[in-house]
C-alpha positions as CSV (number, residue, x, y, z in Angstrom):
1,X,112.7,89.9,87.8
2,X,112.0,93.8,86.7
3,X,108.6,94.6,88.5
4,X,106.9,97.0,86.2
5,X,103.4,95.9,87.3
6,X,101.8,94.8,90.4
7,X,98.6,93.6,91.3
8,X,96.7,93.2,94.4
9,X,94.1,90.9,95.3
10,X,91.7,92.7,97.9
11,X,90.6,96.5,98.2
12,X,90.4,96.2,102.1
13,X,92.2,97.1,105.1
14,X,95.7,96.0,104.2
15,X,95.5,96.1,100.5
16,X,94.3,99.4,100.0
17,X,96.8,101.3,102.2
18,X,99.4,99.0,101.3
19,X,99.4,99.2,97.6
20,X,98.5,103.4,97.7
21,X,102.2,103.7,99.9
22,X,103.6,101.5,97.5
23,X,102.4,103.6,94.7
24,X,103.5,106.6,96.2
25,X,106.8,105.6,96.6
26,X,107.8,103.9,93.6
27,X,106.2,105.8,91.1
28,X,107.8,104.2,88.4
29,X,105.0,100.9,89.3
30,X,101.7,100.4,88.1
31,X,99.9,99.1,90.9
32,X,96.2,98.2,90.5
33,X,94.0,96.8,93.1
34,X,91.3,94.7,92.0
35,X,88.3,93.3,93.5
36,X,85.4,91.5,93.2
37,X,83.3,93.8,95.4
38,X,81.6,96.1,92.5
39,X,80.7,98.8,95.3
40,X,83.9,98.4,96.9
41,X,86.1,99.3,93.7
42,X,83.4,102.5,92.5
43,X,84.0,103.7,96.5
44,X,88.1,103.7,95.9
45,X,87.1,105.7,92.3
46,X,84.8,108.0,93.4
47,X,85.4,111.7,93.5
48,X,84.6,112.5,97.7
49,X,87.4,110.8,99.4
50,X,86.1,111.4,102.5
51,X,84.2,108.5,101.2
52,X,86.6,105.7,100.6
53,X,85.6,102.5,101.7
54,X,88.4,102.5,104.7
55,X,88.7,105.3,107.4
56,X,92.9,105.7,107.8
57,X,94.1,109.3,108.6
58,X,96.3,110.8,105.7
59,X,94.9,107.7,103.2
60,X,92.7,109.6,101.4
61,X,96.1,112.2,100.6
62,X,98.2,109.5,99.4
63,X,95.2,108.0,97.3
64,X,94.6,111.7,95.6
65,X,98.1,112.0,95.0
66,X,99.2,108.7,92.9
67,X,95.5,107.9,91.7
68,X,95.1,107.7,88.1
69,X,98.7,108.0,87.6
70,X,100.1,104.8,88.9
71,X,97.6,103.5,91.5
72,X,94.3,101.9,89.9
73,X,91.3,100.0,91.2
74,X,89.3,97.4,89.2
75,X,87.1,94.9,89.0
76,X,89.2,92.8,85.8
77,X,90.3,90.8,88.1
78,X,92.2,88.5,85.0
79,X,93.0,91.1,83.3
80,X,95.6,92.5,85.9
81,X,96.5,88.9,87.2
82,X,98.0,88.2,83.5
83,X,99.4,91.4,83.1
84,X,101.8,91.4,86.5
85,X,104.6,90.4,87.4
86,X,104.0,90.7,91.6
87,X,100.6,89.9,93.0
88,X,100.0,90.2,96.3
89,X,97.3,87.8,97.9
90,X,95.4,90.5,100.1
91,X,91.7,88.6,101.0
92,X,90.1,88.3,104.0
93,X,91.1,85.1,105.9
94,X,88.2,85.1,108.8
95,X,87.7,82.0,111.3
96,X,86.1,79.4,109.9
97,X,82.2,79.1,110.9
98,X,81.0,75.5,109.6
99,X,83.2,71.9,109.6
100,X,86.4,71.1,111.0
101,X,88.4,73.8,112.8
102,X,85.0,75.9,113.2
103,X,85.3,78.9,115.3
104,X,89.2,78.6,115.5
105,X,90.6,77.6,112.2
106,X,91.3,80.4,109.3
107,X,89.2,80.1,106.5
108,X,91.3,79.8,103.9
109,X,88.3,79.5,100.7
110,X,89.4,83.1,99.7
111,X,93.2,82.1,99.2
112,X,92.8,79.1,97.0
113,X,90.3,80.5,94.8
114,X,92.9,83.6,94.6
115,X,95.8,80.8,93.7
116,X,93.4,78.5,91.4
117,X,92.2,82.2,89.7
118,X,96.2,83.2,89.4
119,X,97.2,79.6,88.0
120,X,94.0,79.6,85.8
121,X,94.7,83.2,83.8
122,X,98.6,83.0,84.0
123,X,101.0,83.1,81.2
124,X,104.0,84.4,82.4
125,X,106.2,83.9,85.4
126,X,104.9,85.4,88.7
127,X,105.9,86.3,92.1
128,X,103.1,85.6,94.8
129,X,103.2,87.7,97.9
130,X,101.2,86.3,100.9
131,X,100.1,89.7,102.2
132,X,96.7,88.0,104.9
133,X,97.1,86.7,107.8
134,X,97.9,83.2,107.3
135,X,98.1,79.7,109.3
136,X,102.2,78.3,108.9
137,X,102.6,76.3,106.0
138,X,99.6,78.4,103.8
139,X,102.3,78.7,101.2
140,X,103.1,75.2,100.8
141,X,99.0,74.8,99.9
142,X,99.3,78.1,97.4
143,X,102.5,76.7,95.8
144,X,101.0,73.3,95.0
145,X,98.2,74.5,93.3
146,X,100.4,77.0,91.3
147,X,103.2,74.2,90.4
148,X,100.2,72.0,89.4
149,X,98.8,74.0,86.5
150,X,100.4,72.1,84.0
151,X,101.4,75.2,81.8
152,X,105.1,75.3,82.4
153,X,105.0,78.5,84.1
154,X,107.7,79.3,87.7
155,X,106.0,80.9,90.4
156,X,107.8,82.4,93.3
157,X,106.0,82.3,96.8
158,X,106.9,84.9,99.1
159,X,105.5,85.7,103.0
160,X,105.4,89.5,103.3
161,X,102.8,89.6,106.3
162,X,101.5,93.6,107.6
163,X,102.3,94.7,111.2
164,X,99.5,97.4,110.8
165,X,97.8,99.3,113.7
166,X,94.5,100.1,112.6
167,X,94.0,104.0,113.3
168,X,97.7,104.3,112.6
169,X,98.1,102.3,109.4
170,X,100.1,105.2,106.9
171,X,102.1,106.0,109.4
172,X,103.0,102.2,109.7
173,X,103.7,101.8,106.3
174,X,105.7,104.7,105.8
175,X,107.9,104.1,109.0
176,X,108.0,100.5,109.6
177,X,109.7,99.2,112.5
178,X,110.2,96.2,110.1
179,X,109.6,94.9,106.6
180,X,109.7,90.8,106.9
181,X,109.8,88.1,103.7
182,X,110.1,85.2,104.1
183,X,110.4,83.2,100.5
184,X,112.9,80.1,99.1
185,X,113.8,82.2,95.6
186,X,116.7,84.8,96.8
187,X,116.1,86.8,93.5
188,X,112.4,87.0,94.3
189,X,113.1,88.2,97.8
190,X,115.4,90.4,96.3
191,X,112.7,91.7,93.8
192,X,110.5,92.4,96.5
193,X,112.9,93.9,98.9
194,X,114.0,96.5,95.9
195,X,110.6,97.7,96.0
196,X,110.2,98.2,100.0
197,X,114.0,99.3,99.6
198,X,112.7,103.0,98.2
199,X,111.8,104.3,101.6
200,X,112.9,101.5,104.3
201,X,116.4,101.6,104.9
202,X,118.0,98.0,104.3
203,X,118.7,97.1,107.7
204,X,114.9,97.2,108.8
205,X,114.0,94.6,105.8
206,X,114.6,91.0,107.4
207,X,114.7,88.2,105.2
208,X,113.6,84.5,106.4
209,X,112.2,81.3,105.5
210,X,108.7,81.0,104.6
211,X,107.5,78.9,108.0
212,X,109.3,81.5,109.9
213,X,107.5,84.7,108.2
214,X,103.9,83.2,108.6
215,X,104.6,82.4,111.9
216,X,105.7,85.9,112.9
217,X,102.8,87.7,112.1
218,X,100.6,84.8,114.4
219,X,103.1,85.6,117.2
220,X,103.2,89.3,117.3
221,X,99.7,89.5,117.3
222,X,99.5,86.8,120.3
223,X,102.0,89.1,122.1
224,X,100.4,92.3,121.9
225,X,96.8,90.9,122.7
226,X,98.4,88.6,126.2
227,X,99.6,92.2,127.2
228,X,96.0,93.8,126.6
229,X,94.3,90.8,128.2
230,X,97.1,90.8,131.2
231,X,96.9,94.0,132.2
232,X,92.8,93.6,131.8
233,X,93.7,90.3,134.5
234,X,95.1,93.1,137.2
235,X,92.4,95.7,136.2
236,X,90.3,93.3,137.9
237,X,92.4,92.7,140.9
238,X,92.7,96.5,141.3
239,X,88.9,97.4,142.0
240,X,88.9,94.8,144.6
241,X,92.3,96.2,146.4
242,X,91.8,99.9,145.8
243,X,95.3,100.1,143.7
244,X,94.7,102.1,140.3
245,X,95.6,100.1,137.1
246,X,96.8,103.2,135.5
247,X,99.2,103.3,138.1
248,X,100.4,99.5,138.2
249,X,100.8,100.3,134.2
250,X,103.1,103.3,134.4
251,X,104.9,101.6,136.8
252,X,105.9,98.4,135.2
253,X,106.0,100.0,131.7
254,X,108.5,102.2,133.4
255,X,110.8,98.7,133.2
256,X,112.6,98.9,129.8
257,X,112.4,95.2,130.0
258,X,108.8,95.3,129.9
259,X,108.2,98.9,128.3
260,X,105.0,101.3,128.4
261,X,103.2,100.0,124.9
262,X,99.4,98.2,124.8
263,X,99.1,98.0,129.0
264,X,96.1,100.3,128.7
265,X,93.0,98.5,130.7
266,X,90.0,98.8,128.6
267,X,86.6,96.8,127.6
268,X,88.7,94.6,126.0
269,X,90.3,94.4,122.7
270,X,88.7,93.8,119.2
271,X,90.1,94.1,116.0
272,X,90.4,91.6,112.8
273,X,93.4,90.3,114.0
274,X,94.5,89.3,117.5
275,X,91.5,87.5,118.4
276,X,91.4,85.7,114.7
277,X,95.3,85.2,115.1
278,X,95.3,83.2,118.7
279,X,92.5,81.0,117.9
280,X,94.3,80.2,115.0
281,X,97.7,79.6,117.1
282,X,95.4,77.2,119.1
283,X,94.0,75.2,116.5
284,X,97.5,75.1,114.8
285,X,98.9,74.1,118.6
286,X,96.3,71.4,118.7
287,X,97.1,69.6,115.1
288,X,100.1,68.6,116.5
289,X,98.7,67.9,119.6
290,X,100.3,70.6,121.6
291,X,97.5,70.8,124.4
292,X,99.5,72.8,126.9
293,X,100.4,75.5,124.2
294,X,96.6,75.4,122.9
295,X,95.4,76.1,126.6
296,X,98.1,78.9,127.2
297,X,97.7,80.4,124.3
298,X,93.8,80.0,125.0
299,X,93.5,82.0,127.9
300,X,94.2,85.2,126.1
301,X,90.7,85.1,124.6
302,X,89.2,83.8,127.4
303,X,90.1,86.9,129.9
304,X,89.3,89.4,126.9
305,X,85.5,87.6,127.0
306,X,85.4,88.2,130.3
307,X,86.4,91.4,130.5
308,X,83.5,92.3,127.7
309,X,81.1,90.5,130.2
310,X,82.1,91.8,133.3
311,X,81.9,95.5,132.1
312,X,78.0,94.5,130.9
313,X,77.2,92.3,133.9
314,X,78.8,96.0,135.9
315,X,76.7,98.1,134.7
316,X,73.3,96.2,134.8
317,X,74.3,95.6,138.7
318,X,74.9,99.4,139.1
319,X,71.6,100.4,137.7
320,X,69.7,98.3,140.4
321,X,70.1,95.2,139.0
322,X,67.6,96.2,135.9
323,X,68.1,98.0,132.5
324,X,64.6,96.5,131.4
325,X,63.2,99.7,129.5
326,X,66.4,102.1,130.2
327,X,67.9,103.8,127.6
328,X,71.8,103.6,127.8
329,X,74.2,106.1,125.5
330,X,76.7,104.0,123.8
331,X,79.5,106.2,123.1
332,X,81.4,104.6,119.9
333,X,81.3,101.1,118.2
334,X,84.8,100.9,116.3
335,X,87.1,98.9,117.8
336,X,89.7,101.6,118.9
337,X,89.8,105.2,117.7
338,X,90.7,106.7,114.3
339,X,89.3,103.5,112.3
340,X,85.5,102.9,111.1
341,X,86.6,99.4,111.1
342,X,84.3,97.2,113.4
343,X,85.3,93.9,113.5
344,X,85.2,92.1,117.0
345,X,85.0,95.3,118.8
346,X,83.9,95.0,122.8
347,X,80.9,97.3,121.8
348,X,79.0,94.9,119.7
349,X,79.1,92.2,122.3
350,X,78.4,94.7,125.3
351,X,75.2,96.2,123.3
352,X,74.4,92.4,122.5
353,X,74.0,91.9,126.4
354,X,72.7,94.7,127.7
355,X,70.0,94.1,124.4
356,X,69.3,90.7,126.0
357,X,68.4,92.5,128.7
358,X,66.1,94.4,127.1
359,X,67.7,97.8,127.5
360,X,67.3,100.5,124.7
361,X,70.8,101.6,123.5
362,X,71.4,105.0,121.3
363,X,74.8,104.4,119.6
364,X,77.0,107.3,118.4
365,X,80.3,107.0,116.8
366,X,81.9,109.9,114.2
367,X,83.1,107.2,112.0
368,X,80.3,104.0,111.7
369,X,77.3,104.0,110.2
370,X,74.0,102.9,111.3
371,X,73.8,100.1,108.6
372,X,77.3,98.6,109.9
373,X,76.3,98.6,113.4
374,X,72.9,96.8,112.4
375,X,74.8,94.0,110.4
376,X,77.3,93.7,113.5
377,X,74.4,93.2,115.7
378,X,72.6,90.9,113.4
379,X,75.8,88.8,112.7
380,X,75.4,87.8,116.2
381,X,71.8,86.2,115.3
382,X,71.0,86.6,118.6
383,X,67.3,87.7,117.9
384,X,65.5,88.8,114.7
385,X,66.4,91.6,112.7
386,X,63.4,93.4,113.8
387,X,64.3,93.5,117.2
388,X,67.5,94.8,116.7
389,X,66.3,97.9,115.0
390,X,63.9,98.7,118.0
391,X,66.1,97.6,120.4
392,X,68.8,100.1,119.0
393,X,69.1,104.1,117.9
394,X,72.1,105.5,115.6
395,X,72.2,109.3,116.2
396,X,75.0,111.7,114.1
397,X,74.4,114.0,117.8
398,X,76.2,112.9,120.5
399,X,74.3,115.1,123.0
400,X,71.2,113.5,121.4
401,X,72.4,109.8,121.9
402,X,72.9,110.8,125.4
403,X,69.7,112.9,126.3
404,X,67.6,111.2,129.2
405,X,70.0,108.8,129.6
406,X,70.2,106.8,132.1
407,X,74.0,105.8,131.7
408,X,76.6,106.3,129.3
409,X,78.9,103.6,128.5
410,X,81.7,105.2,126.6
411,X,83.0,102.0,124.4
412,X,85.9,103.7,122.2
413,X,88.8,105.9,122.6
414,X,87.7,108.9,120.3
415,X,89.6,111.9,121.3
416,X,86.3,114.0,120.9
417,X,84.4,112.6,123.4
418,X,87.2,113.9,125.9
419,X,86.5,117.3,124.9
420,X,82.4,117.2,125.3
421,X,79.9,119.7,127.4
422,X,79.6,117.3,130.1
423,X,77.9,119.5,132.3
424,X,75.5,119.8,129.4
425,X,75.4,116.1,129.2
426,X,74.7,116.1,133.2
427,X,71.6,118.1,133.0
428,X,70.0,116.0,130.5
429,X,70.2,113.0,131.8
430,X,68.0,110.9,133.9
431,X,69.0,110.9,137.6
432,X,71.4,109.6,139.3
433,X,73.6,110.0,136.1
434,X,76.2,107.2,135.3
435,X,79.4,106.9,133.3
436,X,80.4,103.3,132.4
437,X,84.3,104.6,131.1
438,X,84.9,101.2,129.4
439,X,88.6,103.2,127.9
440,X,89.3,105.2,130.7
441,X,89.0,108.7,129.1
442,X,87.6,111.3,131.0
443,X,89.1,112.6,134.7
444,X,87.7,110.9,137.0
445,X,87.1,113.5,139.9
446,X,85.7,115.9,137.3
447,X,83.2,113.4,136.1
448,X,82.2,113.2,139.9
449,X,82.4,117.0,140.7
450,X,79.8,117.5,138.0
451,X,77.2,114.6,139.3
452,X,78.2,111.8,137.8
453,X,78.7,108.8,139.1
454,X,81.5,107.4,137.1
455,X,83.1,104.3,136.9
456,X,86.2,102.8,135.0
457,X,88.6,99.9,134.6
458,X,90.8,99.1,137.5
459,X,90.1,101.9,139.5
């Protein structure tokens, strides 16, 4: 099949970059987004792109470049379904909160409305890329729905999942270490291949079965996070030894068989995706009753909870047991650096704590709004609404978030807060001065020369 049109379902994290590198590279494809988010679709239109609705360095370059030529974003949801020949499923695919499965299960609502909406407005033959983050065996559940429409029409369903690091996303996209599909049709493979084909070289596009392709994606994200939440496990060995995880780290990643990547000690990890993936492992291990894989698989999220606990249940210890009335600086609320994306980061659970505790917090981050970091907190529905706006302070001033202070936690990896007056900080802060260094950022003996007293991860 010629693809002369594509169409994406979902202006988010991985349809949005996605389809605008896609569009850059083929510019001989009309490729429209569409969504049913109103405000969503006039943010991706709108003149300031500093504004765009996702926060990816050299996104908004790539969107001002093939915009309005052959990248478009809509709300005509039918319109663009009908007149494509590719559409990409692209929806969020959260854990489900209510029945069966709840709190480990994908929700999977937003898919089959996507396939019923596709089956519903089709009249011409269609390729179907699975672009979420999907359970093994989504396809088969797309596929029926599609084959059951009655009007005589072949769709192809492929499994194209995203290997995308949030912060680094274009970068991804334009220098994959892979491109996977995974489909039954070899001339829709094919059709999709041609398209990644104008910038990946051949050899980096690996082509498998469907069950194999939705179960990569699950598994890589399962790897990375067991290295996070592993070298988090030793981080806690080393304060009780006196060895220095950064240490341990450099020396194991030293190893080629093991290798340097994602052994940085931390808070813990957050993110859309690992946490969502593993739970979903689990409940997929489960189903067929594979207990000991469930429980292995298990543990992952079970040492990254503790880890966000243990840094809270730290620094209320630290300040004498009490942080009843104490103002604490929170130093970011993304998940990692260079992303305003929020989703399951260690902050909103740390803040939720120290909260509980009846701590005031003043939150900076250069990237989140205030009204994001209220709806994290009130996602929670830990307490009322009201209580979370007095029990928290969003400040654009760093120095301000952090003035008469009595501690700073520092919960994301922004390269500017490296390169702050911390002298300055130290004078206007409440006495003794502590750093909670929940990323391991700043130097630790020039933290301590200053005043401070500073503690990190494993050290």
């Amino acid at each position: 099949m010629i693809i002369k049109n594509i169409c994406c379902i979902g202006a988010g994290y991985v349809g949005g970059p996605t389809m605008a590198v896609i569009a850059k590279k083929n510019p001989n494809i009309k490729v429209t987004i569409v969504d049913i988010n109103a405000e969503r679709i006039a943010a991706w239109n709108g003149d300031d792109l500093s504004k765009l609705p996702i926060y990816e360095p050299g996104l908004a370059d790539i969107v001002k470049e093939t915009r309005g030529k052959n990248l478009f974003f809509s709300t005509d949801i039918d319109k663009h379904i009908a007149e494509s020949e590719m559409i990409f499923i692209s929806v969020n695919t959260p854990t489900k909160t209510y029945g069966k499965g709840k709190g480990m299960a994908a929700d999977l609502k937003y898919v089959e409305l996507c396939a019923r909406n596709i089956a519903k407005v089709a009249t011409t033959n269609k390729i179907v890329v699975e672009k979420s983050t999907l359970p093994v065996r989504t396809a088969e559940a797309i596929k029926s729905i599609l084959h059951n429409t009655g009007n005589h029409i072949d769709f192809h369903i492929l499994s194209n999942p995203e290997f995308l690091a949030e912060g680094t996303a274009v970068n991804d996209l334009l220098n994959p270490d892979r491109v996977l599909i995974g489909g039954e049709s070899e001339q829709a493979i094919e059709s999709l291949a041609s398209i990644y084909r104008s910038w990946v070289p051949n050899e980096n596009i690996l082509k498998t079965n469907l069950w194999s392709s939705e179960l990569s994606k699950l598994t890589a994200n399962a790897f990375l996070a067991q290295r996070i939440s592993s070298i988090n496990a030793i981080s806690e060995l080393c304060e009780k030894t006196g060895a220095n995880v950064s240490e341990v780290a450099k020396a194991i990643g030293m190893d080629t068989r093991i290798g340097p990547k994602f052994l940085k000690a931390s808070v813990g990890f957050g993110g859309s995706c690992f946490q969502k993936d593993i739970l979903n492992l689990v409940y997929i291990a489960r189903s067929f009753n594979l207990n000991e894989v469930a429980d292995y698989w298990e543990q992952v999220i079970v040492m990254n909870n503790h880890q966000k606990r243990r840094f809270s249940d730290h620094l209320i210890k630290t300040l004498y047991n009490t942080v009843s009335g104490k103002k604490i600086g929170m130093l970011g609320w993304a998940f990692k650096k260079d992303t305003n994306d929020t989703r399951e980061s260690a902050a909103i659970y740390v803040a939720d704590h120290l909260l509980n505790e009846q701590a005031h917090i003043a939150v900076y981050d250069p990237k989140v709004p205030e009204t994001k970091i209220q709806n994290d907190l009130n996602y929670l529905n830990t307490r009322s609404e009201e209580e979370n706006l007095k029990g928290i302070t969003v400040t654009l001033d760093p120095y301000e978030a952090l003035k008469e202070a009595h501690a700073v936690a520092i919960m994301t990896e922004w390269d500017e807060f490296k390169t702050y007056d911390w002298e300055k900080i130290y004078d206007g802060m409440k006495k003794p001065a502590f750093i909670f260094d929940g990323r391991n950022i700043l130097d630790k003996k020039e933290m301590e020369t200053i005043g401070f007293e500073y503690y990190s991860i494993g050290q």
